[in-house]
C-alpha positions in Angstrom: 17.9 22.6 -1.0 19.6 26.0 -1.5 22.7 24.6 0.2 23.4 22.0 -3.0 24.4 24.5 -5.4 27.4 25.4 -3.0 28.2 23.0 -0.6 31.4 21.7 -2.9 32.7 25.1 -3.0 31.9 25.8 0.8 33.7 22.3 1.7 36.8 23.7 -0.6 36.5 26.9 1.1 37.1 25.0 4.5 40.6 23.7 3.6 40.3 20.0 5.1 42.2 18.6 2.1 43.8 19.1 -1.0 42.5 16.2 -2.6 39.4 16.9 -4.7 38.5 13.2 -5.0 37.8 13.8 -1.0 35.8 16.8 -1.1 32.6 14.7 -2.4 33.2 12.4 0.9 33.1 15.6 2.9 30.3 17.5 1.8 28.0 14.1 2.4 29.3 14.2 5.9 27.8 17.9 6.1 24.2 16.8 3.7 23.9 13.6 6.8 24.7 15.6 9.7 21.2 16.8 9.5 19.1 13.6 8.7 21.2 11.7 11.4 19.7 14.2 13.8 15.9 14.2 12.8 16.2 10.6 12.7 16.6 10.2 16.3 14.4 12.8 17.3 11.5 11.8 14.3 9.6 9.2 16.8 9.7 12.1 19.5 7.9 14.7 17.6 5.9 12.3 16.0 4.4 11.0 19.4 4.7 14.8 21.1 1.9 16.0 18.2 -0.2 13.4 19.0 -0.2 14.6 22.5 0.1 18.5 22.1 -1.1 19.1 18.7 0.6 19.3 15.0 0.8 22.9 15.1 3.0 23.2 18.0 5.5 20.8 16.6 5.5 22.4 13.4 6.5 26.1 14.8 9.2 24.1 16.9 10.4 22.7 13.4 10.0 26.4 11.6 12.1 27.3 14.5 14.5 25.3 14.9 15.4 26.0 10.7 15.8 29.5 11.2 18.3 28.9 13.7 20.2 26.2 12.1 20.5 28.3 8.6 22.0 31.3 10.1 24.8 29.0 12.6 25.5 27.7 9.0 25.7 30.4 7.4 28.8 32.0 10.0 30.3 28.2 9.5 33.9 29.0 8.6 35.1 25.3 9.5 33.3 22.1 8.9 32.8 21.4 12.7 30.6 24.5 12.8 28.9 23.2 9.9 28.2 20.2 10.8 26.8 21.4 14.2 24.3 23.8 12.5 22.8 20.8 10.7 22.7 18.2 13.7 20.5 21.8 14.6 18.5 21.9 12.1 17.8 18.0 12.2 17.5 17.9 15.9 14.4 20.6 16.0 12.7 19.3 12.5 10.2 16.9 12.9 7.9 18.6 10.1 7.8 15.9 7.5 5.8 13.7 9.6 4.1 15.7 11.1 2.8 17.4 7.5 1.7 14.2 6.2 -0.3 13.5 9.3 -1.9 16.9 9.5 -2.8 16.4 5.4 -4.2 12.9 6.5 -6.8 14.0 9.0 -7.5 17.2 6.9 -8.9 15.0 4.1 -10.0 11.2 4.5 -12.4 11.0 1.4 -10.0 8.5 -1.1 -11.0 10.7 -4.4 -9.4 13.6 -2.8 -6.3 12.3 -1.6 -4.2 12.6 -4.7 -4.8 16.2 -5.2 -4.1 17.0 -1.5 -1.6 14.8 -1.3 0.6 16.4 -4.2 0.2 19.7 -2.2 3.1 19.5 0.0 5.5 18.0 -2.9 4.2 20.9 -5.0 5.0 23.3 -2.0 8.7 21.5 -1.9 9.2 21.8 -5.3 8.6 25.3 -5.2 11.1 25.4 -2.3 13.3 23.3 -4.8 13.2 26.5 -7.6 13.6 28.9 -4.9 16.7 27.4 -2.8 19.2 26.5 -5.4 18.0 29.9 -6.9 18.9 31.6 -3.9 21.7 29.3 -3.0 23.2 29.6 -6.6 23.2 33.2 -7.0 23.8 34.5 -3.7 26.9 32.6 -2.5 29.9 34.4 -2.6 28.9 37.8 -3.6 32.3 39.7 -2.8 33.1 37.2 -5.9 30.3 37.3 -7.9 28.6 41.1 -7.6 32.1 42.5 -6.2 30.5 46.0 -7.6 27.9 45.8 -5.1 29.4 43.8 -2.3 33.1 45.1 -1.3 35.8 43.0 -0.3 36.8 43.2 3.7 33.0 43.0 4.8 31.0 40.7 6.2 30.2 38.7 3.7 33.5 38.5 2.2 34.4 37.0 5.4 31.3 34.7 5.8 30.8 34.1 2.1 27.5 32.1 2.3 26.0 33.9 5.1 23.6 36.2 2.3 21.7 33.1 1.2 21.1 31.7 4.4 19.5 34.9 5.7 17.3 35.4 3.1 16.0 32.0 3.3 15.9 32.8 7.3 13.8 36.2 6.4 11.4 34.0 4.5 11.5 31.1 7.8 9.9 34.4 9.5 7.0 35.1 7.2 6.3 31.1 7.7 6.3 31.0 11.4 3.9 34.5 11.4 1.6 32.8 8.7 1.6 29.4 11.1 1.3 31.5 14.3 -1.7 33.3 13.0 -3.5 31.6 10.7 -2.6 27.7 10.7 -5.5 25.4 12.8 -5.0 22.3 14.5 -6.1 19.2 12.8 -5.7 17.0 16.2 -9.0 15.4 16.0 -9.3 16.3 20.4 -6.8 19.1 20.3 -8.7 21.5 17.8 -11.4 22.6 19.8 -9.4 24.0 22.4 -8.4 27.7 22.0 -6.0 29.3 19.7 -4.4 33.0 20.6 -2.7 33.1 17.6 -5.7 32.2 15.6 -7.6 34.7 17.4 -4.9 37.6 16.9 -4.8 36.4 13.1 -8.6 37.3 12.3 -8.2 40.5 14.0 -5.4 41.1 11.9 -7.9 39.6 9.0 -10.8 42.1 10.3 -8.7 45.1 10.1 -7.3 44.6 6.4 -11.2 43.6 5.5 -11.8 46.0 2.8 -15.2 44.9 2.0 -18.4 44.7 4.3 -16.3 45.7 7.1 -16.1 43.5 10.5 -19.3 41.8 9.6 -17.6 40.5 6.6 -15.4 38.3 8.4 -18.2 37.1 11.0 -20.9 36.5 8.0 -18.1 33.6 6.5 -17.7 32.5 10.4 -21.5 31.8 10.1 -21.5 30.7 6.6 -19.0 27.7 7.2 -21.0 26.5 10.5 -23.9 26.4 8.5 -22.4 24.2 6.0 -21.1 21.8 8.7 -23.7 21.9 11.2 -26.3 19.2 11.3 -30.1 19.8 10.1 -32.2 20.7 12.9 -36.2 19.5 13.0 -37.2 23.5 12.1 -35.2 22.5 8.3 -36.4 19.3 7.9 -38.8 18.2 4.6 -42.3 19.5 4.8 -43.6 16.2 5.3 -41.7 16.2 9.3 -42.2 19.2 10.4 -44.1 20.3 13.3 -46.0 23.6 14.7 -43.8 23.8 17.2 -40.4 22.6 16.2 -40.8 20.1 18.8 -41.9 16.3 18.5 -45.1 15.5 18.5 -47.4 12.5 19.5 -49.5 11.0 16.8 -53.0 11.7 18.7 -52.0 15.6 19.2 -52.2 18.2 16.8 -49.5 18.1 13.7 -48.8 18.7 10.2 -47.4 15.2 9.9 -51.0 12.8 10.5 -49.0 10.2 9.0 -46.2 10.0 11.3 -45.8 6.6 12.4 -46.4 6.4 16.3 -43.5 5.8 18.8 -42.8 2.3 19.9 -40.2 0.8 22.2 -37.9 -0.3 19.9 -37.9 3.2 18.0 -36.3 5.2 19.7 -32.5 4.3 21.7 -30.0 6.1 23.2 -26.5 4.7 22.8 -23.6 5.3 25.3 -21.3 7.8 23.2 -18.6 6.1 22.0 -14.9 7.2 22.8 -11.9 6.3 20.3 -9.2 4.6 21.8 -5.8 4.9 20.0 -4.3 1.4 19.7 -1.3 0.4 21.2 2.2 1.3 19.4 3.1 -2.8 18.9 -0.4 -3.1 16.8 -0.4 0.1 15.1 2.7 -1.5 13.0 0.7 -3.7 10.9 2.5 -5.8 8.3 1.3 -3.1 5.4 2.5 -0.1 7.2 5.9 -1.9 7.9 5.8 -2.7 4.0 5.0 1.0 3.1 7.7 2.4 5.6 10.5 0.4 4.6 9.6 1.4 0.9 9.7 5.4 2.2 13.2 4.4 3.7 14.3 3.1 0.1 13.1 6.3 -1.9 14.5 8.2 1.0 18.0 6.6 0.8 18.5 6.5 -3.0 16.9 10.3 -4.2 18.9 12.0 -1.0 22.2 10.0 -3.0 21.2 11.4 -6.2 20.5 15.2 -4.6 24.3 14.7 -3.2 26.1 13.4 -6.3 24.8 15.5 -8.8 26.2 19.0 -7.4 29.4 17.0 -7.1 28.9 15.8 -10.4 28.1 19.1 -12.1 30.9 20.7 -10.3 34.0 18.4 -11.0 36.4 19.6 -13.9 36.0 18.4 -17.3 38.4 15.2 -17.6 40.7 15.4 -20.5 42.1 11.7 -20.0 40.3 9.2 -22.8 37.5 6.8 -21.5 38.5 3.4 -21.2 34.5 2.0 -21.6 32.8 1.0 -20.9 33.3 1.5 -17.0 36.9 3.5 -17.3 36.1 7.3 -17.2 36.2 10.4 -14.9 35.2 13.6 -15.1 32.2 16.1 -14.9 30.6 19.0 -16.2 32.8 22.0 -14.7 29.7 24.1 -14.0 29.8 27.1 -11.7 26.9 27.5 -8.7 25.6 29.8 -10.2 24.9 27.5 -13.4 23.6 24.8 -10.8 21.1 27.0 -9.6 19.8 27.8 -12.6 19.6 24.2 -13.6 17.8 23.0 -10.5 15.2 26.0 -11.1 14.1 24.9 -14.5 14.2 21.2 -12.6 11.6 22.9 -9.9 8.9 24.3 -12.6 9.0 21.1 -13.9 8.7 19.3 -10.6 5.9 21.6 -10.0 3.7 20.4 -12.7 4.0 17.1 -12.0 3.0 17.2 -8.3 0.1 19.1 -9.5 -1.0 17.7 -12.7 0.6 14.2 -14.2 0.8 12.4 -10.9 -3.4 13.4 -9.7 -4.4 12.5 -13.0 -2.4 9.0 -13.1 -3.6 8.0 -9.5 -7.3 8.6 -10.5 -6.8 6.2 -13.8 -4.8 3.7 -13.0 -4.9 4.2 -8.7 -1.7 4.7 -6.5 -0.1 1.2 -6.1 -0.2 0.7 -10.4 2.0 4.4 -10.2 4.0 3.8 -7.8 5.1 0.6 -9.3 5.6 1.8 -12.7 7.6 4.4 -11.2 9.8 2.6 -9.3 10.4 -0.1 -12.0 11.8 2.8 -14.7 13.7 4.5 -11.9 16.9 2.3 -11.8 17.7 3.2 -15.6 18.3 6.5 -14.8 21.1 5.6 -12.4 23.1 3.7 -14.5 22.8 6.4 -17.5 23.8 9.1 -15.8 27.6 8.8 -15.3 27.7 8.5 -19.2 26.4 11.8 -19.9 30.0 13.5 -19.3 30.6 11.3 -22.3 28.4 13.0 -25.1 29.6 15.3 -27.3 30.0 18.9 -25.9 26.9 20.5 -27.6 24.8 17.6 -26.1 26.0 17.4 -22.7 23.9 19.8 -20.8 21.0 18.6 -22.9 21.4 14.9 -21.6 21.8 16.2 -18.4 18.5 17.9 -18.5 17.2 14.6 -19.7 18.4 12.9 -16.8 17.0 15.5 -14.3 13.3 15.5 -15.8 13.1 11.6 -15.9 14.2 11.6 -11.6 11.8 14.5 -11.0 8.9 12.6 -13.1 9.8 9.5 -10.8 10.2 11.4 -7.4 6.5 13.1 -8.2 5.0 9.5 -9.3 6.8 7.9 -6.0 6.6 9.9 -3.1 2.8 11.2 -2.7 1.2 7.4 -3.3 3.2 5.7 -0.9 2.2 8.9 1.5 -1.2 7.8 0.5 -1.0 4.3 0.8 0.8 4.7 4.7 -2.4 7.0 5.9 -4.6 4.5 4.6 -2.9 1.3 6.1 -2.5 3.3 9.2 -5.3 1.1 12.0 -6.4 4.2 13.7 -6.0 7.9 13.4 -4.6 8.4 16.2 -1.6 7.1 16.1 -0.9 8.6 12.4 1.5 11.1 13.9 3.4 8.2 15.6 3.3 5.9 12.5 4.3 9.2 10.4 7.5 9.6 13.2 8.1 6.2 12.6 8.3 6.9 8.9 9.9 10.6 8.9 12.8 8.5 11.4 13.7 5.7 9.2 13.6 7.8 6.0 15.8 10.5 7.8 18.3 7.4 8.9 18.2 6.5 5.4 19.1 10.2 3.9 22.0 9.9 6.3 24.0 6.6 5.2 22.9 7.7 2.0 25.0 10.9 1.1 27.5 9.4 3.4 28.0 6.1 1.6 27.6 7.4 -1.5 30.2 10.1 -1.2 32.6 7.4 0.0 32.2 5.7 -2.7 32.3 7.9 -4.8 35.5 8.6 -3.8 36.6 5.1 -4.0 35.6 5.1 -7.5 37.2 8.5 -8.9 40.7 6.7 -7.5 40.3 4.1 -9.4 39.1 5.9 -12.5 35.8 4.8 -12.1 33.1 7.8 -11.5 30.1 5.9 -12.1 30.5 3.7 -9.1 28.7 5.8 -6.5 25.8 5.9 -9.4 26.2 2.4 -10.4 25.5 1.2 -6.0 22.5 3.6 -5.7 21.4 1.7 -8.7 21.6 -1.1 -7.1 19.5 0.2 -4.1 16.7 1.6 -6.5 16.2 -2.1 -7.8 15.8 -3.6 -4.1 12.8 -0.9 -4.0 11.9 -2.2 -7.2 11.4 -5.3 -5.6 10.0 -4.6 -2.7 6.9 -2.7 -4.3 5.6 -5.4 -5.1 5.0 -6.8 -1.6 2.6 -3.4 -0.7 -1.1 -3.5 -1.2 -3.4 -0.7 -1.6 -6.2 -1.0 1.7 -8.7 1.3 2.3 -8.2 4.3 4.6 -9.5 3.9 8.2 -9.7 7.6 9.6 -11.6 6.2 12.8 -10.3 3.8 15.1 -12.1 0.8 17.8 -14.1 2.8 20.3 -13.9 1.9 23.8 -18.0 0.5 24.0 -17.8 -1.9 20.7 -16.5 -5.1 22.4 -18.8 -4.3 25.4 -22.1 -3.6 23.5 -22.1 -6.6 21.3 -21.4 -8.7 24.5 -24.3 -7.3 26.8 -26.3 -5.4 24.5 -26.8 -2.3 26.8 -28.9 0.1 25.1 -30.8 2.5 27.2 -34.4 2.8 25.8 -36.7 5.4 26.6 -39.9 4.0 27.3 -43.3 5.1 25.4 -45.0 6.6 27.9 -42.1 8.8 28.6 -42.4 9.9 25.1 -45.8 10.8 25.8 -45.0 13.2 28.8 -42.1 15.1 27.1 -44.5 15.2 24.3 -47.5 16.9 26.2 -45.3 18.7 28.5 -44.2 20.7 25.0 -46.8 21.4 23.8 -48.7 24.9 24.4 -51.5 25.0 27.0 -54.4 26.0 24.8 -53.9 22.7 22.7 -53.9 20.0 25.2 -56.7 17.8 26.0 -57.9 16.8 29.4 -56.6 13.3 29.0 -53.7 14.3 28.0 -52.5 16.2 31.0 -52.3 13.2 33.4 -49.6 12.0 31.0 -47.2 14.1 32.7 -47.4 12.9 36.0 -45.8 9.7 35.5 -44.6 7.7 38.3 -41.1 7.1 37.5 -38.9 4.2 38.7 -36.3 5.8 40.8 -34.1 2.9 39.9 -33.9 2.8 36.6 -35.5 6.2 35.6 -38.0 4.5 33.9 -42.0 4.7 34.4 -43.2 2.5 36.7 
């Protein structure tokens, strides 16, 4: 994000062409370059955290950022450039990887809306942030020349200052995953963390409160929230002397107990969950919900690319010939931009936290998502004519135009997130299904900018800068469309177990036979409470067989 506000002026800066109905084609050659890359390495890191974890994958990603922002920000030809982002894109396979790690983190439906605008309500405040940064940092020799002077680094790298500060705050993520991010991998989490253990010794040494114990009383506290009852904590009318099981005819607090049968007590084999295969994991609704992430994907990534352009190019002077005959733009600076896009990020903010949890509980995630998506079109076809208002109203339809896309990206995005976890057959294969997703919506943020910025291009030489709207438009409705072949299932956050098929075929439960009861039952209890009869109880002849008495 903190690249829009000056990618037109870093594209100029490059001198490829003289032509400024090019430059638009240009700098969606540099906004592809990146999603080109993650979409063929989305699938990898998909599959790779289902086999090593999601938090590996993600400090790879974190990584792999740092390094493409600062290659870009020494870029001083578009080659360069574009290298940094097939960087970037290459390394990054966080967005599937996020939405699988928020998906085993919280399977209750209720919850899913509010967890589920979390990482949209994180990106938004990465949306008020970047162009902030972006905007007001690039070029400083130009724009602060009393603080930066001219023949110095940055007056030779002009956007080199935002991309390091957005690499300084890249650090402080990787330390904050390193130490205190856990693994969600339903059989990776158990295993052990370093950098979880360094983080609460870092914890216990800032603990102001309480000291060490502080930190190890909240360890205790949250296993004794999750941990099952045991017999000692069970109601009055269950408990035992001993806190062991007890046999109806010895002595108990319990008289009432019902006495142990055959059939009441069975040991099951424990059950293993088997992922399924990658051919049935891609049931018909999860293809449905992917190609709708594609669609979104394609048609906002347009909209993020055009607008900059859009905001940049001169003010026309030549009269409209409507009502498709104009050219022309808003003649704003990046620094103007920035500022726009972080009024555009509080806003964003509140609707990833606020409108779109509160819609999804009243009216659930396919009715939203729909609505959404059948409003969303207008805005395509509107915008182009905004250069056309009167000057005092101009940036105020333009703010217009930016509220209703962020209202529809907020309402869009999280629910079909949602509804892809939920169609998902198994858990374990989320992080594939999510690579699947992150891939194709990554392909389609590639031909996007590209396509769009060509024809773009196309249209400002015929006199015609709505065209590259007026397409994306076009795209929006196929969405449209398309919603309306989804369906809301329930989420399945286990999968088939490898026993299921076998038990229901042979039935093989292990019982524990009565009289085995009975010895385990004696053989607990104290010595001063058994009765003579009782004792020959635990010298059972046992089947060596079947472990069973004889």
């Amino acid at each position: 994000m903190s690249i829009f506000p000056y990618i037109y002026f870093m594209i100029t800066s490059f001198h490829i062409t003289d032509d400024e109905d090019q430059i638009g084609l240009y700098a969606g050659l540099v906004t592809s370059a990146f999603a080109f890359a993650e979409f063929s390495t989305g699938v990898f890191w998909g599959r790779l955290s289902d086999k090593i974890g999601r938090k590996p994958v993600l400090m790879i990603g974190l990584i792999g950022t740092l390094l493409s922002m600062l290659v870009f920000g020494f870029a001083s030809s578009l080659p360069v450039a574009l290298l940094a982002r097939v960087l970037g894109g290459a390394l990054n396979g966080n967005i599937g990887v996020l939405q699988t790690t928020v998906a085993e983190i919280v399977t209750e439906k209720e919850h899913q809306p509010s967890a589920y605008a979390i990482m949209p309500f994180v990106w938004s405040l990465g949306s008020i942030l970047g162009p902030l940064i972006g905007g007001a940092l690039a070029e400083p020799c130009k724009n602060y020349p009393g603080v930066f002077s001219q023949r110095t680094l940055f007056d030779a790298y002009p956007f080199l200052l935002p991309n390091i500060i957005c690499a300084m705050i890249l650090v402080v993520g990787i330390l904050i995953g390193i130490f205190f991010l856990e693994e969600t991998h339903r059989e990776k989490r158990h295993r052990r963390d370093i950098g979880l253990e360094a983080g609460r010794k870092i914890l216990r040494l800032f603990e102001k409160e309480g000291g060490p114990e502080s930190f190890d009383k909240l360890q205790d506290a949250n296993f004794e929230e999750s941990r099952p009852l045991i017999e000692d904590e069970a109601p009055p009318g269950y408990r035992t002397t001993e806190g062991s099981p007890r046999y109806p005819s010895s002595r108990s607090l319990s008289p009432a107990a019902p006495p142990y049968t055959r059939s009441a007590l069975v040991v099951r084999p424990q059950r293993k969950d088997v992922a399924p295969s990658i051919q049935t994991a891609f049931t018909r609704p999860v293809v449905v919900h992917i190609i709708g992430y594609g669609i979104l994907a394609y048609h906002t990534m347009s909209f993020d690319q055009l607008m900059p352009i859009f905001l940049s190019s001169k003010i026309s002077t030549a009269p409209p010939e409507l009502p498709f005959r104009f050219t022309g733009g808003f003649g704003m600076s990046s620094r103007d931009e920035g500022v726009l896009m972080v009024g555009q990020g509080f806003y964003a903010m509140f609707a990833q936290a606020v409108l779109f949890p509160l819609l999804a509980r009243r009216f659930g995630c396919l009715k939203v998502y729909r609505m959404a998506v059948m409003l969303w079109p207008g805005l395509y076809f509107l915008v182009p004519y905004t250069v056309l208002l009167p000057p005092q109203y101009r940036v105020h339809g333009i703010c217009f135009c930016l509220l209703w896309r962020t209202t529809a990206q907020a309402l869009t995005f999280p629910p079909n997130n949602i509804m892809l976890a939920n169609s998902a057959p198994s858990m374990l294969v989320l992080g594939a299904i999510n690579g699947v997703a992150g891939s194709t919506a990554s392909l389609c943020r590639a031909f996007g900018p590209t396509i769009t910025g060509f024809i773009y291009s196309k249209g400002l030489s015929i006199g015609v800068s709505g065209l590259g709207w007026w397409v994306t438009g076009l795209v929006c409705i196929v969405g449209a469309v398309e919603s309306f072949l989804m369906k809301e299932t329930k989420n399945n956050s286990s999968g088939p177990t490898m026993m299921d098929d076998e038990e229901e075929a042979t039935g093989d439960h292990t019982m524990i036979d009565p009289l085995t009861i009975d010895a385990a039952i004696v053989a607990a209890t104290r010595p001063e409470d058994r009765r003579p009869e009782d004792v020959s109880k635990i010298l059972i002849p046992l089947d060596t067989e079947n472990r069973l008495p004889a």
